[in-house]
N, C-alpha and C positions, 0 to 999 in steps of 0.2 A: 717317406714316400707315401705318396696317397693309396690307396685302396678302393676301389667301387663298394657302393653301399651292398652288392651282392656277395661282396666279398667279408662282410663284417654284420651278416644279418641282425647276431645277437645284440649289438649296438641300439640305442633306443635312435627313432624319429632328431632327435634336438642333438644330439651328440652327435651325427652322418652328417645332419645341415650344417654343423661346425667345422669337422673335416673336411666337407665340400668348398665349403666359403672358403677354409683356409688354402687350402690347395688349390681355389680361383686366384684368391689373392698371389699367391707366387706365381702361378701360370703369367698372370694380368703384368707381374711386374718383372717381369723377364725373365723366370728359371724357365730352364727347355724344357720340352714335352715332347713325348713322342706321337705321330699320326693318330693312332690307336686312342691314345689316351684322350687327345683334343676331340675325338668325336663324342669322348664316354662323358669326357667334361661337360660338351656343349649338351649332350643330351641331359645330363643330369642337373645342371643349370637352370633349361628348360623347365625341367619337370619340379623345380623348386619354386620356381615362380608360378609355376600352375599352383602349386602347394598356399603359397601365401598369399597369393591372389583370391582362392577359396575361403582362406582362413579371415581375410579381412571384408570381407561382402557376407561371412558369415557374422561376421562380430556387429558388422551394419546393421546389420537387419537384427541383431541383438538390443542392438542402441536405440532402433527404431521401437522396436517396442517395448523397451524399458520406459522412452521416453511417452510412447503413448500411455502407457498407466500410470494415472497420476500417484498412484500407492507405491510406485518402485522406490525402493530405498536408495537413497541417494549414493552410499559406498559402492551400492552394486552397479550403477551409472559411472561411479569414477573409476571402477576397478577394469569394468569394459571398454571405456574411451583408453586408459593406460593400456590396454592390450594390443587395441587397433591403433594406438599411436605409435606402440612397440613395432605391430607387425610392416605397419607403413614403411617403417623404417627401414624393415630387412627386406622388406620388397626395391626397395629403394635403390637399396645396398647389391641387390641379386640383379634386377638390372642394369646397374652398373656396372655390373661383373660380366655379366653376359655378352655386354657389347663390348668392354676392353678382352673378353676373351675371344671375340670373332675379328678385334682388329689383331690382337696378339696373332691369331690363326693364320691371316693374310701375311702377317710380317713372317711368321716360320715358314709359310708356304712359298715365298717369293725369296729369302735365303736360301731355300733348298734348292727352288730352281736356278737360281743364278751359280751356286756352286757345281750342280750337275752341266749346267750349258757353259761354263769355265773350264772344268774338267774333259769334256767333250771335244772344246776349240785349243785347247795344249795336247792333246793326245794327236792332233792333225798335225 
């Protein structure tokens, strides 16, 4: 079962992003979730794409001026294009997640109601 990254403080930053991810993934691909949880989800979803969204317009602006000096060593130029190809990725990837978890959201939301307005029209 997943745990909120407040719940697992001592956990580093990359090891939470991977519980996160992993526990979008199942949400995303149909294990149930409770209310509570989808919001903690969605919020922390969010706050990961803020996360890699910073990290890669910082890596930019790394490249930018690596590539402005023409003395920059060339490893240190490939080593930062690999990070922000990395991060691209997982932004990619976290996007992706976000929006299958806001449709997943609707689909738990619209099961629940059709079961409560079912139960509601047999009890008549």
């Amino acid at each position: 079962m997943w745990h909120s990254p407040a719940a697992a403080v001592k956990q580093s930053p990359e090891k939470l992003d991977l519980v996160l991810t992993a526990r979008l993934r199942e949400v995303v691909g149909g294990e149930s979730a409770a209310e509570s949880e989808l919001h903690e989800l969605i919020d922390h979803a969010s706050g990961l794409q803020r996360a890699l969204d910073a990290q890669v317009h910082a890596s930019e602006k790394r490249l930018a001026k690596l590539n402005a000096d023409p003395a920059s060593p060339l490893t240190e130029i490939a080593s930062e294009l690999r990070r922000v190809d990395a991060l691209i990725g997982q932004l990619d990837e976290a996007r992706a997640l976000s929006a299958g978890l806001e449709r997943r959201t609707r689909e738990i939301r619209t099961a629940w109601l059709k079961h409560h307005a079912e139960s509601k029209s047999s009890l008549s």
